[in-house]
C-alpha positions in Angstrom: 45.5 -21.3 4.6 45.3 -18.7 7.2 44.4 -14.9 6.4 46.3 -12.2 7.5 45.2 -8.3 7.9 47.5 -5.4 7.4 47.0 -1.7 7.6 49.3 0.1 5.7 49.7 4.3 6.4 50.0 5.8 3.1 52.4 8.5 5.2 54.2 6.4 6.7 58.3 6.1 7.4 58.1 3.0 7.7 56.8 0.0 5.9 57.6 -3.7 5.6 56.9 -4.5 9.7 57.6 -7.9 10.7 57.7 -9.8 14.1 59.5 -13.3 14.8 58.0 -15.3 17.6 60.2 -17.1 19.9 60.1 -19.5 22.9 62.4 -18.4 25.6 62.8 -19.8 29.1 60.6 -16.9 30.9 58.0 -16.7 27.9 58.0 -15.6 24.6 60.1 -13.1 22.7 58.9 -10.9 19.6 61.3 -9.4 17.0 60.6 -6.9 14.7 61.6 -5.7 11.4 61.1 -2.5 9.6 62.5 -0.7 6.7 62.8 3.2 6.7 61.2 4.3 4.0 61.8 8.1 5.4 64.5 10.7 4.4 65.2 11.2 8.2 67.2 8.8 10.8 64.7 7.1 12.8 65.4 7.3 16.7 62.6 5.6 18.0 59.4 3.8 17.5 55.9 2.9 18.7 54.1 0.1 17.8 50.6 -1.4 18.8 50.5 -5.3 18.5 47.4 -6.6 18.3 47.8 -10.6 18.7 45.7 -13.8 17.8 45.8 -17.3 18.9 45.0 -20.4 16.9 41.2 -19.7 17.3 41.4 -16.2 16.1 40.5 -14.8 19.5 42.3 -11.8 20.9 45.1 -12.2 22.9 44.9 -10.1 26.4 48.0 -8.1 27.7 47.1 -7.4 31.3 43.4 -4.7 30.8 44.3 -4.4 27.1 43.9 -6.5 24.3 46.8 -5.0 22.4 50.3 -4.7 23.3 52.1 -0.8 23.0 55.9 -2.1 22.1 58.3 1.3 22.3 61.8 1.5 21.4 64.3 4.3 21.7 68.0 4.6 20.8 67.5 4.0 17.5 69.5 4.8 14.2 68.1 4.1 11.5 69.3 5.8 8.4 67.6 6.0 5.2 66.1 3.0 2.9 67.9 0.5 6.0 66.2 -2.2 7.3 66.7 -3.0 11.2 65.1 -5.0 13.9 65.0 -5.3 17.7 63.5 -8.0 20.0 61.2 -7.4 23.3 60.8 -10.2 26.0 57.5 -11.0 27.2 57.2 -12.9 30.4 54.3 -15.4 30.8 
């Protein structure tokens, strides 16, 4: 069974963040999730990704061994959950 390690923010607008992992013919595709837990619409978001391979070693993006994911245009009202999906080439 593998272990997996969250950080929740206690102040959050946000909570329940998941990502999807797809193959797609120029690499891989993440989707994510979220819920708004906020009473404001959401218009955009930041999110830093840190990623794993099967041997628990840190996947590199470029100089960084995280990936910074923003997305703008957003409406999320509310108690809604959404998602969105970012390409990564290989």
């Amino acid at each position: 069974m593998k272990s997996e390690h969250r950080t929740v923010d206690l102040n959050a607008y946000i909570e329940n963040v998941n990502c999807e992992i797809k193959n797609v013919e120029d690499g891989k595709q993440l989707i994510f999730y979220f819920s708004n837990v906020s009473q404001e619409i959401i218009t955009a978001i930041k999110l830093k990704c840190l990623c794993f391979d099967s041997f628990d070693d840190r996947i590199e993006f470029g100089n960084e061994d995280f990936l910074e994911v923003k997305k703008a245009d957003l409406n999320v009202k509310p108690a809604k959950t959404v998602g969105f999906a970012v390409d990564i080439k290989q």
